[in-house]
GUPA-940909 format. One record per residue: y, x, z of N, C-alpha, C in turn; residue in one letter. Coordinates in steps of 0.1 Angstrom, whole numbers, plus 5000, padded with zeros to 4 digits. Atoms other than C-alpha are relative to their C-alpha. Example, Ala and Ser with C-alpha at 12.3 -4.5 7.8 and 13.67 -1.06 7.14 Angstrom:
498850095000495551235078501250095000A498949915000498951375071501149925008S
This chain:
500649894994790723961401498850054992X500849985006788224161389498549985001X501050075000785224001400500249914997X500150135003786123711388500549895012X499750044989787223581421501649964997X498550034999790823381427500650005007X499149944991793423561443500549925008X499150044996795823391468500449954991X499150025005798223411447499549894992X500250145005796123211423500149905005X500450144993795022961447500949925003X499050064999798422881453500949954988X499650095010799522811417499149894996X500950165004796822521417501349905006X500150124994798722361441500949884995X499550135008800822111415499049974993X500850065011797622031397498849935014X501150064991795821931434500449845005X499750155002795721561435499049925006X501550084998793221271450500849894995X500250125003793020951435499749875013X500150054988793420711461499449854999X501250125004790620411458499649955013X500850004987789620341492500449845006X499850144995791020001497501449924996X498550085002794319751494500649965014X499250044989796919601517501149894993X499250105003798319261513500449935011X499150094985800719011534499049925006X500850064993797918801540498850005006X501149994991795419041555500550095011X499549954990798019161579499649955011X500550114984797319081620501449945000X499050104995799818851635501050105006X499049924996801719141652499850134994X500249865005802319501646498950085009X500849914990800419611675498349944997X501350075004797319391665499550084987X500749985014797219531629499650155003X500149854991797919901647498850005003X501249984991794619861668498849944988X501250045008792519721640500250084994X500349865012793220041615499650145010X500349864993792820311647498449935003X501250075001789620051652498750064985X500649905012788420161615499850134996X499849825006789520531615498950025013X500949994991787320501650498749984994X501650025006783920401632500450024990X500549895014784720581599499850175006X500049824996784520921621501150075001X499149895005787821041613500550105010X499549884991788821351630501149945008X498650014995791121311657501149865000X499450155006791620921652501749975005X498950014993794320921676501450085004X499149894999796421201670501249934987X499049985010799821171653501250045001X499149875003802421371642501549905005X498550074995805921281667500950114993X498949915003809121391649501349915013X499250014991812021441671501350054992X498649975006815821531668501050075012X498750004985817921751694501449974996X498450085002821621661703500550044987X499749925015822521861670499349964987X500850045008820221671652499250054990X501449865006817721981641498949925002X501150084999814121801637499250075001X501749925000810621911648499549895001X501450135002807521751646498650095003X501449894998804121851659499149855004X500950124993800821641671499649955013X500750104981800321441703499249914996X501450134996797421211713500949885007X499450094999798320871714499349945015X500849994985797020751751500549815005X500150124995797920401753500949954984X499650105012798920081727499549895004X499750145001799819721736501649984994X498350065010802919511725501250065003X499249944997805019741745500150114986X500349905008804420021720498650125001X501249925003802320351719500750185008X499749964987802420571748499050194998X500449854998801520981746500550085014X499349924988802221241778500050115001X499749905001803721561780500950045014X499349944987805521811805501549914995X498950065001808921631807500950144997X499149864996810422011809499650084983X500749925016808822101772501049944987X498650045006811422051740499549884995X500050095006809821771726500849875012X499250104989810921571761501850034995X498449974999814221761759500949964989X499550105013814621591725500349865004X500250154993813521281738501449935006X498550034994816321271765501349984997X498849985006819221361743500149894989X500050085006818421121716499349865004X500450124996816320821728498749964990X500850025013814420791697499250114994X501249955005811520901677499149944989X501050085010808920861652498650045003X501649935000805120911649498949904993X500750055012802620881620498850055006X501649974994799220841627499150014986X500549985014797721011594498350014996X501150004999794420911587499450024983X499949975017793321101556498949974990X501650065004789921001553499949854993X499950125007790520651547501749964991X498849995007793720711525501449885005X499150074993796020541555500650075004X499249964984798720611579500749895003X499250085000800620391598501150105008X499049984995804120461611501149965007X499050104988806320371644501150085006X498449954998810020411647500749935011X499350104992812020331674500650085012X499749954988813020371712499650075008X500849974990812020541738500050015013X499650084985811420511776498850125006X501249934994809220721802499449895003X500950114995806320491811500250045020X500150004985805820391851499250115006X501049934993804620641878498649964998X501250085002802020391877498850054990X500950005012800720441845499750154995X500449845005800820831842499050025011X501549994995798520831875498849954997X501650085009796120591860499450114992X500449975009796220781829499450185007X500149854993796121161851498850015004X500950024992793321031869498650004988X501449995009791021031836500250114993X499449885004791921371828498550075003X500549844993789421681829500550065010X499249904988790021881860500750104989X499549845009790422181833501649934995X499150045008793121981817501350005007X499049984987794921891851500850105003X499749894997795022241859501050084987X499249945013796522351828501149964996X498850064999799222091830500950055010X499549944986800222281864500050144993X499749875002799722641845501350004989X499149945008801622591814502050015001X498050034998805622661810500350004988X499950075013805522431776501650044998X498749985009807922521750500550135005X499749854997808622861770499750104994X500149845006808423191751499250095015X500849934988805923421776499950104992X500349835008805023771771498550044995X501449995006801223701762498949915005X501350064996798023581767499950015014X500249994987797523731795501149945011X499550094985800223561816500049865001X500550185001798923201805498650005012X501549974996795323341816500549995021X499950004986797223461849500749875006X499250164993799423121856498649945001X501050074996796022951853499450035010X500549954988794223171877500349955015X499450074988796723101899499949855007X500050155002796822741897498449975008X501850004999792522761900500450015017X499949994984793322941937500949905007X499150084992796022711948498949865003X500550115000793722361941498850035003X501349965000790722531949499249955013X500850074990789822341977500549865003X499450155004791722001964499149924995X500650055009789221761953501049894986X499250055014791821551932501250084999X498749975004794421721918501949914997X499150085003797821611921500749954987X499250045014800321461888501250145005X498849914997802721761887501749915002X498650074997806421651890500750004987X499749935013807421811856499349884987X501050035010804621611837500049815003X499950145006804621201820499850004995X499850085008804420981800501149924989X498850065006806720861770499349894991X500150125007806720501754500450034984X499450025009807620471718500349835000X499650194999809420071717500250014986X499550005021809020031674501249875002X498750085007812119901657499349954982X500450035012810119921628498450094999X501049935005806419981619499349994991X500550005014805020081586498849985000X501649965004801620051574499849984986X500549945016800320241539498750015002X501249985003797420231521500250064988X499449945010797320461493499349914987X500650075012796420291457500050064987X500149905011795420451425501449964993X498649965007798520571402501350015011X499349984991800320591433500849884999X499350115000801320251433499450005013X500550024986800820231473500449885000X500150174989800419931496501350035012X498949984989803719971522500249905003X499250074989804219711547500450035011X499149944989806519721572500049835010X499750094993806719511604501450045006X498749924999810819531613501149915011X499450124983812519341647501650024996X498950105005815319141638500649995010X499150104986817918911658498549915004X500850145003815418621647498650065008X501750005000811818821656499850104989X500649935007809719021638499449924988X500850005015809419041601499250044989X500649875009807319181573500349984988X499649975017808519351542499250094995X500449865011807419511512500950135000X498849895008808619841501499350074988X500449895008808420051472498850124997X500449854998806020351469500450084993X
């Protein structure tokens, strides 16, 4: 340009020369936890007191009956030995994937500390139980918003999100708890297999995997 400034266009032929050196730490068999879910809660443990944005967010890829894939971010909202538990309108496509295939993935990408881990496997709606628990520590604003939106639906604008909420406001407007809509849960992920990377200079990464057998759960190396 002629101030000296770098177009778009430039800024985007950088992007084969944009790289980070990945120094931030190692990963070996014998500083793994005892389970997958142990090692799990001790790296979202770390990405928690390093600050990292959004510790708990990670990216679910899905697959409809046709086997077309999307992928977008959910908050992870529970993790013991069962698996790792997010909740969405049941009526929105990521569910409607859900149902038709059973399976799922989701990488929890923590970029700050040059990790992610990754959990493949089954999936299941969690108990009534457990979505009211979890419903119950909700924002009102958030409740209500779970009752306005018509996820995954195409609408004709802003304004009819603005007006489904409104409405929603007048209906509960003299409810002190809001109900669990009917539409809206909880889904399990049950790993079959879960990775954990560390990145390591030259791109020689750290990849272990924990991976359920006949026998039990094992851990392998892989490649980077």
């Amino acid at each position: 340009m002629a101030d000296g400034r770098m177009s778009t266009g430039d800024l985007t032929l950088e992007l084969p020369k944009m790289r980070v050196s990945y120094e931030e730490g190692t990963l070996s068999e014998p500083e793994l936890a005892g389970t997958w879910w142990e090692q799990l809660q001790h790296w979202l443990d770390d990405a928690i007191t390093a600050g990292a944005p959004e510790p708990n967010a990670m990216v679910l890829a899905t697959a409809n009956a046709e086997g077309i894939p999307a992928s977008r971010t959910v908050l992870c909202k529970g993790l013991d030995h069962r698996g790792v538990v997010f909740f969405t309108n049941y009526t929105s496509a990521k569910s409607h994937d859900l149902m038709a295939t059973r399976f799922a993935s989701a990488t929890f990408p923590w970029y700050s500390l040059h990790r992610q881990a990754t959990v493949r496997g089954t999936v299941e709606k969690v108990s009534q139980a457990e979505t009211a628990t979890y419903w119950a520590s909700r924002p009102r604003g958030s409740q209500l918003g779970a009752w306005a939106s018509p996820q995954s639906i195409v609408v004709s604008g802003r304004h009819a999100l603005e007006s489904a909420l409104a409405n929603v406001q007048r209906q509960f407007a003299d409810v002190d708890e809001v109900p669990v809509p009917p539409h809206w849960g909880g889904w399990r992920i049950r790993p079959e297999v879960v990775e954990f990377w560390q990145g390591r200079r030259d791109r020689m990464h750290d990849r272990l995997q924990f991976k359920q057998g006949r026998d039990g759960w094992k851990v392998e190396r892989l490649g980077p």
